[in-house]
C-alpha positions in Angstrom: 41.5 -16.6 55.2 42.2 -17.4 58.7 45.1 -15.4 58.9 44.2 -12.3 57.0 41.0 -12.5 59.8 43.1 -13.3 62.9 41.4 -16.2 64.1 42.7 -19.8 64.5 41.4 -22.5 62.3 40.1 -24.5 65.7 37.8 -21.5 65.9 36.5 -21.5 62.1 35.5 -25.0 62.2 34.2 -24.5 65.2 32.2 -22.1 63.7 31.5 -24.1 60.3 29.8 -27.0 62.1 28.0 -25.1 64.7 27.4 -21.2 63.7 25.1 -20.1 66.2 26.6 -20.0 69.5 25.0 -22.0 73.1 23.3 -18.2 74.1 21.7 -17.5 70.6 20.0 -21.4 70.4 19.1 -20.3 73.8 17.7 -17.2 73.2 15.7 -18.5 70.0 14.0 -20.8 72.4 13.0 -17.9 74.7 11.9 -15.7 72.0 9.3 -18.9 71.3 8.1 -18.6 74.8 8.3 -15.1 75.0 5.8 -15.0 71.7 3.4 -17.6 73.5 3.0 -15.1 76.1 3.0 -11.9 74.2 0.2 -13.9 72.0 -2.0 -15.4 74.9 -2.5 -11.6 76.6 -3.5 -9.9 73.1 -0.8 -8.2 72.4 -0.9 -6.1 75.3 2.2 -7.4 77.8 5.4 -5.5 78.1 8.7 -7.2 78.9 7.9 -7.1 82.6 5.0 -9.1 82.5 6.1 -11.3 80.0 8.9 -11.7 82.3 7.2 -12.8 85.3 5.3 -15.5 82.7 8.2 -17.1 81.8 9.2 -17.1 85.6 6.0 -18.6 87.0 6.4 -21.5 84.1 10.1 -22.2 85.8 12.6 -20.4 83.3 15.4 -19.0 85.0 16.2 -16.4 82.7 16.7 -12.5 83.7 14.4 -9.9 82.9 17.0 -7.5 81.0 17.4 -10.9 79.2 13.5 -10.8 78.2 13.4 -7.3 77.3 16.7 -6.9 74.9 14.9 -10.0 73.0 12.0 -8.4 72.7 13.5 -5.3 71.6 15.4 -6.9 69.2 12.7 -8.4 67.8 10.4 -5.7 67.9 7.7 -7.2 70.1 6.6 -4.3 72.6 2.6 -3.8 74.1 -0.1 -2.5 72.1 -0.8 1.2 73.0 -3.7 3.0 72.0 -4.0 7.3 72.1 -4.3 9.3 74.8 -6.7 12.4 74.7 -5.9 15.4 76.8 -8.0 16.7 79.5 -8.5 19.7 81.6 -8.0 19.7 85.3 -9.7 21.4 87.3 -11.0 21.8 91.4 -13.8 23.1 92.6 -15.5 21.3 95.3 -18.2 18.4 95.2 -21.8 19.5 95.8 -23.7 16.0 96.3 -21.3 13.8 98.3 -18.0 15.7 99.5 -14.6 13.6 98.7 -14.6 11.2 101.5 -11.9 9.0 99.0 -9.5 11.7 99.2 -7.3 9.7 96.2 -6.4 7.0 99.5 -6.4 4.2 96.8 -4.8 1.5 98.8 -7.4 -0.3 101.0 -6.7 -3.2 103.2 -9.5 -5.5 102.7 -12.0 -6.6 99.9 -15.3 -4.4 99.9 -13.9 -1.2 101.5 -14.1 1.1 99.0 -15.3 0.7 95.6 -14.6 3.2 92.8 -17.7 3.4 89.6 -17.6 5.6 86.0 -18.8 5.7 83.0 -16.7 5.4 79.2 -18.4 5.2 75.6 -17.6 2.8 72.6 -17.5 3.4 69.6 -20.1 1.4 67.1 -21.7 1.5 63.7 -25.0 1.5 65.4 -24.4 4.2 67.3 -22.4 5.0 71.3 -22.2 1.8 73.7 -21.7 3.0 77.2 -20.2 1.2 79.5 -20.3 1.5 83.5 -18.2 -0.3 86.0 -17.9 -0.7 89.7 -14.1 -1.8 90.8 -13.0 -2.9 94.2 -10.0 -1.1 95.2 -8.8 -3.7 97.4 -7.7 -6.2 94.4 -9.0 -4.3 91.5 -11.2 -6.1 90.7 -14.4 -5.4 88.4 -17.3 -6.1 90.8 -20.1 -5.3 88.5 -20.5 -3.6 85.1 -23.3 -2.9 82.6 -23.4 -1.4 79.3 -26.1 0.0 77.7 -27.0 2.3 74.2 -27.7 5.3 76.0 -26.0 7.8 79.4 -29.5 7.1 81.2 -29.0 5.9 84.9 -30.1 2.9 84.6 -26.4 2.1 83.0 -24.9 2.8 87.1 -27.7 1.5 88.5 -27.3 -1.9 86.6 -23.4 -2.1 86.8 -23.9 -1.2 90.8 -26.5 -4.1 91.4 -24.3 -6.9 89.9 -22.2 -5.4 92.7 -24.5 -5.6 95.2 -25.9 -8.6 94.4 -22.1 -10.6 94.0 -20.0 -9.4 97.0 -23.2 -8.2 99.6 -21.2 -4.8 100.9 -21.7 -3.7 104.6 -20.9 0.1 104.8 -18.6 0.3 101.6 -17.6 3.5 100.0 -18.2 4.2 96.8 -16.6 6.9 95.2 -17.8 8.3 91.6 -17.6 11.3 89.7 -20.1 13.8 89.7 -21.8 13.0 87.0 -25.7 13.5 86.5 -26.1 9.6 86.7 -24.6 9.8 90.0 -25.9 12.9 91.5 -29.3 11.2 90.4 -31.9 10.7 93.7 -32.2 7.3 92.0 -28.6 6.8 92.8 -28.6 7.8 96.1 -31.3 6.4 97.2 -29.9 3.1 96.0 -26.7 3.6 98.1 -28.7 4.0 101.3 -30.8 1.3 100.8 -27.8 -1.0 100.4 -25.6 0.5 103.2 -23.2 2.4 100.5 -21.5 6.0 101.4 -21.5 8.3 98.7 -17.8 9.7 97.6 -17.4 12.2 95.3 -14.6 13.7 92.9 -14.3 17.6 92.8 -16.0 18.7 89.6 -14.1 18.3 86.6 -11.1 16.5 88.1 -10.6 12.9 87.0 -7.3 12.5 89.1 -9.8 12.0 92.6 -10.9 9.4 90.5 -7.7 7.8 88.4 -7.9 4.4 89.7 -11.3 3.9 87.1 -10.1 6.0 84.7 -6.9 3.9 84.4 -9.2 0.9 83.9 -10.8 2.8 81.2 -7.2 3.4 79.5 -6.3 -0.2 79.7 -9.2 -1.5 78.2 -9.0 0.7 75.3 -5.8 0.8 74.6 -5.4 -3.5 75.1 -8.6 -4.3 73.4 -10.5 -1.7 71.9 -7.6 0.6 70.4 -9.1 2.4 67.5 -11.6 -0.1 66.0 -15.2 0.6 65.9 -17.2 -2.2 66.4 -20.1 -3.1 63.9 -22.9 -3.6 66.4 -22.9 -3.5 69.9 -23.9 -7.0 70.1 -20.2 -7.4 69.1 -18.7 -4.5 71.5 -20.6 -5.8 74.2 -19.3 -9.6 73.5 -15.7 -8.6 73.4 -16.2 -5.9 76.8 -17.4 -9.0 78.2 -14.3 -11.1 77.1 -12.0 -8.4 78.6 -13.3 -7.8 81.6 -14.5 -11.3 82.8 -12.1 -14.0 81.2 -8.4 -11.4 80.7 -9.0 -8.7 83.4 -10.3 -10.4 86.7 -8.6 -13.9 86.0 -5.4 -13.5 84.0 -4.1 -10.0 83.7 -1.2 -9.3 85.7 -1.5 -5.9 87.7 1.8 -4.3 88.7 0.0 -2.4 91.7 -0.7 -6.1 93.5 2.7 -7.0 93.0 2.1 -9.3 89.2 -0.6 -11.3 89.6 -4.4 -11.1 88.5 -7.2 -9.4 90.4 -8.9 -13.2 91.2 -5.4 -14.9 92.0 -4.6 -11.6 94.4 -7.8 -11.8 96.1 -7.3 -15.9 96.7 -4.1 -15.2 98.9 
């Protein structure tokens, strides 16, 4: 047999007593850590994050190493759908667009970016507002409620308020009716906040939120429809306050989390 196969009997019994070569043991005890870490984020990390994981808990292996064993094994990140939407520009009436998409901030409490998604329930719409700090991402105050009234921003901007005490922050929101709302602005003056405003119908002016938005939904939410929002609001909370802030690596601050980002 050895001859017919060209190989030297050293090599077949070499084989027989140890089949799985020094890489492929090694690579089955990757693909254990590599599951550890694709488990603990929900399903929701890609090689590179997985990567940097297994690099912070002292593996020295190479990042095309982690993602060929993913691939081979079929472990890739939970995506959700993406619905289309229409782009357009006409100017802001309220607040003009002081943001002007400048995104990258250089300290904590500069500019702060707010909007508004739904969730889906059996009992009915949750909506959920949030107020992000552009400076680490961070989600600086949120609030969810059963219905679009303005109380929803005006909740989610007060846990902002009352945990980082802003002196002259922008804060930049669509222009939706919660915002444009003399509620709403009255509460930004009263609390030394600038109003910034997106052109009408453009959500690019105000992409930094909406990729929040997308994150959460397609990590945690994906297409399940909660059965009460007692439930959707428990696992929002979850998200947001336990993965998000404190464990969820962000490729924009260079791999770490929002809190461990902010602590440097």
């Amino acid at each position: 047999m050895c001859r017919v196969l060209d190989v030297t009997r050293s090599g077949f019994y070499a084989w027989l007593h140890q089949p799985l070569s020094a890489r492929a043991i090694e690579d089955l005890r990757l693909l254990g850590l590599i599951r550890a870490s694709y488990a603990a984020s929900g399903g929701v990390y890609g090689s590179p994050r997985v990567f940097l994981d297994l690099r912070e808990a002292g593996e020295r292996c190479g990042r095309h190493r982690v993602a060929r064993i993913m691939r081979s094994r079929k472990i890739k990140a939970l995506r959700g759908y993406k619905a289309p939407r229409a782009i357009h520009g006409r100017p802001s009436i309220i607040a003009p667009n002081t943001l002007q998409r400048q995104f990258t901030v250089a300290k904590p409490d500069q500019v702060w970016v707010t909007d508004i998604t739904y969730i889906r329930t059996w009992q009915g719409w949750l909506y959920l507002a949030v107020v992000m700090d552009l400076y680490a991402r961070r989600i600086v105050g949120w609030s969810m409620k059963p219905t679009l009234a303005r109380e929803v921003v005006l909740d989610a901007i007060l846990m902002a308020v009352w945990r980082r005490q802003p002196k002259g922050t922008l804060i930049h929101s669509d222009q939706g009716s919660q915002y444009g709302s003399d509620d709403w602005l009255r509460f930004c003056r009263d609390h030394h906040l600038e109003p910034s405003m997106s052109r009408r119908g453009n959500c690019w002016d105000n992409a930094v939120a909406e990729s929040f938005f997308s994150s959460l939904k397609k990590e945690r939410i994906k297409k399940r429809i909660y059965k009460t929002r007692d439930l959707a609001r428990a696992d929002v909370f979850d998200y947001i306050e336990m993965f998000y802030n404190r464990a969820r690596r962000q490729g924009h601050l260079g791999g770490v989390s929002p809190e461990a980002f902010e602590s440097t």
